[in-house]
C-alpha positions as CSV (number, residue, x, y, z in Angstrom):
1,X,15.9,-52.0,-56.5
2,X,15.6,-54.3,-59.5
3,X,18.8,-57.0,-59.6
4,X,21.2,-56.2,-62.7
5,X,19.7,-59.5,-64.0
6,X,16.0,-57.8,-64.2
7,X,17.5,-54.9,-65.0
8,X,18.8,-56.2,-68.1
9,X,16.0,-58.8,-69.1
10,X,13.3,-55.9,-68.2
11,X,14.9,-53.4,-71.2
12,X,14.6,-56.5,-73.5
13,X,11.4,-58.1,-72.9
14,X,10.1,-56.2,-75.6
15,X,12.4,-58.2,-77.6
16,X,11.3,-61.8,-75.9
17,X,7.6,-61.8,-76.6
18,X,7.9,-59.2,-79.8
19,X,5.4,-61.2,-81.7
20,X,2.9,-62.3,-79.1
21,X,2.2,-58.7,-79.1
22,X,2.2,-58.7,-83.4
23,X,5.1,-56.5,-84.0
24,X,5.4,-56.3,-88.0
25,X,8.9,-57.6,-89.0
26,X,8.9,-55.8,-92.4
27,X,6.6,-52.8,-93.2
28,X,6.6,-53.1,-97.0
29,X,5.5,-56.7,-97.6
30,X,3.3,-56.5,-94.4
31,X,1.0,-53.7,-95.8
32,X,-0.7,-55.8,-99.1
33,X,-1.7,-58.8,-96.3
34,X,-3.7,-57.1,-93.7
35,X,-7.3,-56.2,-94.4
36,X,-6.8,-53.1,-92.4
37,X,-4.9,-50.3,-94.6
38,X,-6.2,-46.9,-93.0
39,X,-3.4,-47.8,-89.8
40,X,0.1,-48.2,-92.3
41,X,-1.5,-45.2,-94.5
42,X,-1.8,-42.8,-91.2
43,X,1.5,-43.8,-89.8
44,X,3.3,-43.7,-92.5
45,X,1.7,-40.8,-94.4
46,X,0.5,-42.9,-97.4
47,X,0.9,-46.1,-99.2
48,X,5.1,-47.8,-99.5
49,X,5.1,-46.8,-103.4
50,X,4.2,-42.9,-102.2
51,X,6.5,-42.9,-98.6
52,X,9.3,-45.9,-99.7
53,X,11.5,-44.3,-97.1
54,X,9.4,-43.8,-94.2
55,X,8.4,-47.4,-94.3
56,X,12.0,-48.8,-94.7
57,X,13.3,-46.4,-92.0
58,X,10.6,-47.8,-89.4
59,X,11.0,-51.8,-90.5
60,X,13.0,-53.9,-88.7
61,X,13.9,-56.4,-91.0
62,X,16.3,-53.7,-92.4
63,X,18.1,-53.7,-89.1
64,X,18.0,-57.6,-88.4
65,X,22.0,-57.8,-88.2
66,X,22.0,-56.0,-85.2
67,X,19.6,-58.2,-83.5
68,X,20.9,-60.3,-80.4
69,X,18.0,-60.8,-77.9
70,X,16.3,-64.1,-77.3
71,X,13.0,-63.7,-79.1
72,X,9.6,-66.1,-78.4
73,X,7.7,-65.5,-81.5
74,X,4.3,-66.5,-81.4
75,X,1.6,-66.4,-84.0
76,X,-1.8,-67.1,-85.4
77,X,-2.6,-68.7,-88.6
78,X,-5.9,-66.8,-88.4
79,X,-4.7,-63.3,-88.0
80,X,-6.1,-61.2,-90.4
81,X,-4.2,-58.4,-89.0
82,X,-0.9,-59.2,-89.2
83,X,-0.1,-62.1,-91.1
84,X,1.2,-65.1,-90.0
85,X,4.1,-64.6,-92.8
86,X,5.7,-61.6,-90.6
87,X,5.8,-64.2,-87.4
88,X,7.8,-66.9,-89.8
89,X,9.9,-64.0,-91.4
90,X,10.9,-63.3,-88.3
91,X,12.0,-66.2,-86.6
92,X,13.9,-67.6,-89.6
93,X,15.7,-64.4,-89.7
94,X,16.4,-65.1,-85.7
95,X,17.4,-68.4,-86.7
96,X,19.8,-67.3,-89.7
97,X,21.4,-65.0,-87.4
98,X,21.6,-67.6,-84.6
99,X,20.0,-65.6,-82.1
100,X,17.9,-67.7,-79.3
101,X,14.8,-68.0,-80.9
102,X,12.0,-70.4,-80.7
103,X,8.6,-70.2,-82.7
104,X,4.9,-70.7,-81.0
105,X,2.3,-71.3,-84.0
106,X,-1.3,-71.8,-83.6
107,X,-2.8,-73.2,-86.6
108,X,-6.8,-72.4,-85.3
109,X,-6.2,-68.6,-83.4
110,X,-5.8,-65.3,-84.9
111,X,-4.9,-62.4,-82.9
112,X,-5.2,-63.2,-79.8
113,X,-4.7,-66.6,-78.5
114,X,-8.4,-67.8,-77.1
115,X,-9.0,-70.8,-77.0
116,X,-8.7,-72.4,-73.7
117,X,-5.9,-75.5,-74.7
118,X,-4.6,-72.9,-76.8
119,X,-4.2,-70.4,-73.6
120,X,-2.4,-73.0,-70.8
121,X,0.6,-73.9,-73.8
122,X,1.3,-70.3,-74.6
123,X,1.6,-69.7,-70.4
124,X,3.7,-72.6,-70.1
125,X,5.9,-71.2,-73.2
126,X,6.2,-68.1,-72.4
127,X,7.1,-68.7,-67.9
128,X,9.1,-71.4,-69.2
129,X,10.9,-68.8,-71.8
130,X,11.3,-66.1,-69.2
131,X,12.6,-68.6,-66.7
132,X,14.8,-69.8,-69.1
133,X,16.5,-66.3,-70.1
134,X,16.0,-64.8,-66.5
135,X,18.2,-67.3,-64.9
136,X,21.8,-67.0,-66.9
């Protein structure tokens, strides 16, 4: 059986590493700067000018008041995919709002974070986050 610590970190880590795992922040302005469309047109059933409620129902910049857990964001300067805009949207909203938040950006990866340096200082960031929230 999980401690009621876990219990209650494990239903948020979602929350603590949301970025690491490039979670867009707000679906309207994140469809025009990814090089990918045919993903936002399938889930959402066609461009934000054709589906305007859909994409504001599913973006969670909408629902940022309601936001309390502490969040690593981490990002890539060179992600094509998701760009580096949504990571910094994000943590100033955290910031704003003054939820825990700290922000992990790497000027020289995209994605995925690769490159060996790179790879040991988001480990250390994100143990030393989880060690940080799992011990209150």
């Amino acid at each position: 059986m999980k401690s009621r610590r876990l219990r209650r970190f494990s239903g948020s880590a979602r929350g603590v590493l949301q970025s690491q795992y490039h979670r867009i922040f707000n679906t309207e302005a994140a469809y025009g700067t990814s090089e990918e469309l045919w993903f936002p047109e399938w889930e959402f059933k066609g461009p934000p000018w054709k589906q305007r409620e859909l994409y504001r129902k599913y973006s969670p910049h909408l629902f940022a008041e309601k936001f309390k857990t502490p969040t690593l964001v981490v990002h890539g300067q060179l992600d094509y995919r998701l760009d580096v805009s949504q990571g910094f949207d994000l943590f100033t909203m955290l910031q704003r709002l003054k939820v825990p938040s700290k922000m992990l950006y790497f000027p020289d990866e995209g994605h995925w974070v690769l490159q060996p340096q790179n790879s040991r200082l988001w480990y250390k960031a994100v143990n030393d986050w989880v060690d940080q929230w799992c011990a209150r």
